[in-house]
C-alpha positions in Angstrom: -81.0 91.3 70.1 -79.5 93.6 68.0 -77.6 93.1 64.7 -73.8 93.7 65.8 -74.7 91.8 68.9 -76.4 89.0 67.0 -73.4 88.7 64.7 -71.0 88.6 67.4 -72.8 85.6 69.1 -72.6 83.7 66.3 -69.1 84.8 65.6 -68.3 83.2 69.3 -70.6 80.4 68.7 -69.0 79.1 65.4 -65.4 79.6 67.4 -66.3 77.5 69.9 -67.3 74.6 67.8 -63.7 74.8 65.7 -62.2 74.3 69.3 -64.6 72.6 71.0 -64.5 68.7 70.1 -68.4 67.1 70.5 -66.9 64.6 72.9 -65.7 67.6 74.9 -69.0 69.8 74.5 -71.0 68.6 77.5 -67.8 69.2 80.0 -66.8 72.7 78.3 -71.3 73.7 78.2 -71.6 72.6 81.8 -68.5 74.6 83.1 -69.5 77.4 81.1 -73.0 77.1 83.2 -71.5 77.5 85.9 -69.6 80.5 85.2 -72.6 82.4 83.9 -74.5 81.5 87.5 -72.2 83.4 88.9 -72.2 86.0 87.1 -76.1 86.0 87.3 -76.1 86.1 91.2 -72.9 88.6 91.3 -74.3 91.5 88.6 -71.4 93.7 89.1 -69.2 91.0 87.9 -70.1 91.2 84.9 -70.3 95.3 85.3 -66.6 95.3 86.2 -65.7 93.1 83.6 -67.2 95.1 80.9 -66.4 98.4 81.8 -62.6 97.3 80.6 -61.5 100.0 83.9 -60.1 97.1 86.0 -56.4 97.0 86.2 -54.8 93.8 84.1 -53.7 91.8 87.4 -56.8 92.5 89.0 -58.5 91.1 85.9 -56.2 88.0 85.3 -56.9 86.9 88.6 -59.9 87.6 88.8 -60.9 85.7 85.7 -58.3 82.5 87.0 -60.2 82.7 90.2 -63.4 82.5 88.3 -62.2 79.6 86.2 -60.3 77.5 88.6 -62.5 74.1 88.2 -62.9 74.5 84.4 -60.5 73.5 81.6 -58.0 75.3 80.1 -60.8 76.3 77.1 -63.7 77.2 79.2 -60.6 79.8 80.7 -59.4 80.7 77.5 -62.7 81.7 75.8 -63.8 83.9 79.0 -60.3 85.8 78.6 -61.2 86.2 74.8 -64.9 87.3 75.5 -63.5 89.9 78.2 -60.9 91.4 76.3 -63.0 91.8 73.3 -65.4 93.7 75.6 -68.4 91.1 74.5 -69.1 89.6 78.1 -72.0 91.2 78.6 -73.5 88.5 75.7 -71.2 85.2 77.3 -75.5 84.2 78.2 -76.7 84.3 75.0 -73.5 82.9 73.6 -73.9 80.1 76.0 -77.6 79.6 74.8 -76.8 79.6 71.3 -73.8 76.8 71.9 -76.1 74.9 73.4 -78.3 74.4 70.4 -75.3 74.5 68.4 -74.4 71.3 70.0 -77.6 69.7 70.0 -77.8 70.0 66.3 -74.1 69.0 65.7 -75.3 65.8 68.1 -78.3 65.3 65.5 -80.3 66.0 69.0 -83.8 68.1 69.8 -84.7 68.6 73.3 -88.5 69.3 73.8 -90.5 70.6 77.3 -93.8 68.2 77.1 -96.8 69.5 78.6 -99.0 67.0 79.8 -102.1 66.3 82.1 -99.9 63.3 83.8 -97.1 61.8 83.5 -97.2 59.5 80.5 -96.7 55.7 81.1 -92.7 54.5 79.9 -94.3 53.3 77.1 -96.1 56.0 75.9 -92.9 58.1 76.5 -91.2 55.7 74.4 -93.5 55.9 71.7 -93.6 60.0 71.8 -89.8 60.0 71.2 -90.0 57.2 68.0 -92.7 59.6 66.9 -90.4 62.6 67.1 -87.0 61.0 65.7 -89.0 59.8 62.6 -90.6 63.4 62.1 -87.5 65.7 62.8 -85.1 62.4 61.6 -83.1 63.1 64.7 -80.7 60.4 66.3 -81.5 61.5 69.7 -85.0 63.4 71.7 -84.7 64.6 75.1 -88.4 65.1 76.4 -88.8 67.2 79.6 -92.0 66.4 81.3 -94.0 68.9 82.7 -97.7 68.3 84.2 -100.6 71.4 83.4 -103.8 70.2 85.6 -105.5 72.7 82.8 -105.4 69.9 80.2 -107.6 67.9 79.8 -105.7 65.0 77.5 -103.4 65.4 74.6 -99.7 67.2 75.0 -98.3 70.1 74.3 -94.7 69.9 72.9 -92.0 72.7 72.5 -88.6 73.1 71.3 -85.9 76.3 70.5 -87.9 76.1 67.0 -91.4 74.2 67.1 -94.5 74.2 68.8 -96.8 71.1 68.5 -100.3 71.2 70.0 -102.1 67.9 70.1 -104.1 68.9 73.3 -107.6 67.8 73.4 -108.6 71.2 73.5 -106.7 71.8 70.4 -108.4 68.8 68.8 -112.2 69.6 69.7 -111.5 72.7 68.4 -110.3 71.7 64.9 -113.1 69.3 64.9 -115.6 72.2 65.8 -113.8 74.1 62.3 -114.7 71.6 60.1 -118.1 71.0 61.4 -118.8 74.6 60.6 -117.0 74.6 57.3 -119.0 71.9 56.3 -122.2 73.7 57.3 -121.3 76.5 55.9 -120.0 74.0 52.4 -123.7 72.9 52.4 -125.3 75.8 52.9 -123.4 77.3 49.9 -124.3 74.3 47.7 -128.0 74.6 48.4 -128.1 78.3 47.7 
């Protein structure tokens, strides 16, 4: 992403979150979702939109047709973004809200790659682990079995990546078996 663009998203993103309570985040994000499907299944949409040629009524409804089951701010902010000319970037705006949120929640959502699905237990135990590493008040853990592990799991977030596969494991075993060889062999030289 390039710097003016980068900027701008962040410009949106701290907007939204002066007008967009927490309680009313999940509502106004999920709306918002739903706009940017459509766009992503109707390209020219977002073509029209830009190219800031369409004639104001045409535009108004157009955008009050699009926005017809969300709130009055999930309408507001797309009639902002459009007449700035930014709604080629509503995606990453979207994107960038959403972790916005997450961290304004005290929140980390993580993809969990796993041989099999853990028992509830286990699962339970995975998020106490994660709250007390990241001190987070909340962990959402999405669950998703690779046949080509063997054991361990393999977590991700916007920000971390933590291997604790077995493959991972052998092989940091394997490294200090041969750093101790090659320790020893240094010590008896």
């Amino acid at each position: 992403m390039s710097y003016d663009r980068e900027k701008y998203v962040k410009a949106y993103v701290l907007a939204l979150g002066s007008i967009v309570s927490i309680t009313e985040a999940d509502e106004f994000i999920s709306q918002l979702q739903s706009v940017v499907k459509i766009f992503e299944e109707q390209n020219l949409l977002i073509t029209a939109l830009a190219s800031r040629r369409l004639p104001a009524n045409f535009e108004r409804n157009l955008l009050k047709k699009l926005t017809q089951d969300c709130n009055e701010k999930v309408g507001r902010f797309l009639q902002i973004i459009v007449r700035n000319g930014h709604i080629n970037i509503i995606k990453n705006v979207l994107t960038e809200f959403c972790d916005f949120q997450d961290q304004r929640q005290n929140k980390m959502v993580f993809i969990a790659r796993v041989p099999y699905l853990p028992p509830q237990d286990q699962q339970d135990k995975i998020v106490e682990v994660l709250k007390n590493k990241f001190n987070l008040d909340k962990i959402q853990i999405n669950y998703q079995i690779d046949r080509s592990l063997i054991g361990g799991i393999i977590l991700k977030s916007k920000r971390y990546l933590i291997d604790d596969s077995l493959r991972t494991r052998l092989s940091r075993v394997r490294d200090s078996l041969l750093q101790m060889k090659i320790s020893k062999k240094e010590l008896e030289a």
